[in-house]
N, C-alpha and C positions, 0 to 999 in steps of 0.2 A: 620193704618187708611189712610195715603196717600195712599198707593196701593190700596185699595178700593177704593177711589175717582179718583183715575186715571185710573183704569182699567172701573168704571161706566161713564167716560168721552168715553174712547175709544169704547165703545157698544153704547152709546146712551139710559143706563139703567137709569128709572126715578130712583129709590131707594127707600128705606124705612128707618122706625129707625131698625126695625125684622134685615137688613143685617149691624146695628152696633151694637148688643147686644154680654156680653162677659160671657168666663165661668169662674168661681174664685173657687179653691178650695183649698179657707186656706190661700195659698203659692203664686200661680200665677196667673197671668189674662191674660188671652188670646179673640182677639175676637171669635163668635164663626161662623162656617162655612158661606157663602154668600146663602143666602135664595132668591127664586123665584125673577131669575135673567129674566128680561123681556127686553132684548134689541129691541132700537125702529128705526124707520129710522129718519133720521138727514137729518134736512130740515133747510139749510143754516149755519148760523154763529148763531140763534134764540134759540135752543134746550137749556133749562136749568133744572138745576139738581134740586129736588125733598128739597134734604136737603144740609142744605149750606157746603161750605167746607173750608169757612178761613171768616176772620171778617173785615167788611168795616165799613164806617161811615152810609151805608144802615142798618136799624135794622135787617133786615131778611138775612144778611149777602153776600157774593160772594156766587153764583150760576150759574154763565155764563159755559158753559159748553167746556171750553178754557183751552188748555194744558199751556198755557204762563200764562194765570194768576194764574192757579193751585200751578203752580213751583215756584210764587209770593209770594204764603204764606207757601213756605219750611218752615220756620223759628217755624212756629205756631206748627209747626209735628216736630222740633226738628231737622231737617237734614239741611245740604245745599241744595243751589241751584242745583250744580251740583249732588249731590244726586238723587235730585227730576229730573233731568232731566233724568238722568241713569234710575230711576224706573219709569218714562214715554214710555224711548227710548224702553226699555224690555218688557214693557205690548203690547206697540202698535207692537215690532218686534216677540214677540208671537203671536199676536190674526193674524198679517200676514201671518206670518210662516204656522203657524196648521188652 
């Protein structure tokens, strides 16, 4: 789930729930593939995401569409910071790379 939220950071993809639905059968859950992915142009520091991705004392949660505050709520996904940073640094050195 952080890697979706950081890779929809680095496109400027508003999102949906369709690209956090998962498959379960039985045994495992996995999510399931990323659905009508619609990257948009980013217009300044403004751009925010669709569905939130960590929890503030705002009710509709963090949404700012900000690699630093993403990496803020590592904890919420279960990883470290440095974690989150590594699976930021990788999405943005792919989406540059290719």
């Amino acid at each position: 789930m952080f890697r979706r939220a950081a890779f929809n950071i680095a496109v400027s993809n508003g999102d949906h729930l369709r690209n956090h639905a998962a498959f379960w059968d039985g045994q495992n859950l996995r999510l399931t593939p990323a659905y009508d992915i619609a990257p948009g142009p980013r217009l300044g520091e403004t751009y925010s995401q669709s569905i939130a991705y960590g929890t503030t004392d705002d009710p509709l949660g963090e949404r700012s569409s900000n690699f630093a505050r993403l990496v803020k709520h590592a904890a919420e996904y279960r990883i470290s910071s440095r974690e989150a940073r590594d699976v930021v640094d990788r999405i943005t050195d792919g989406i540059t790379t290719h």
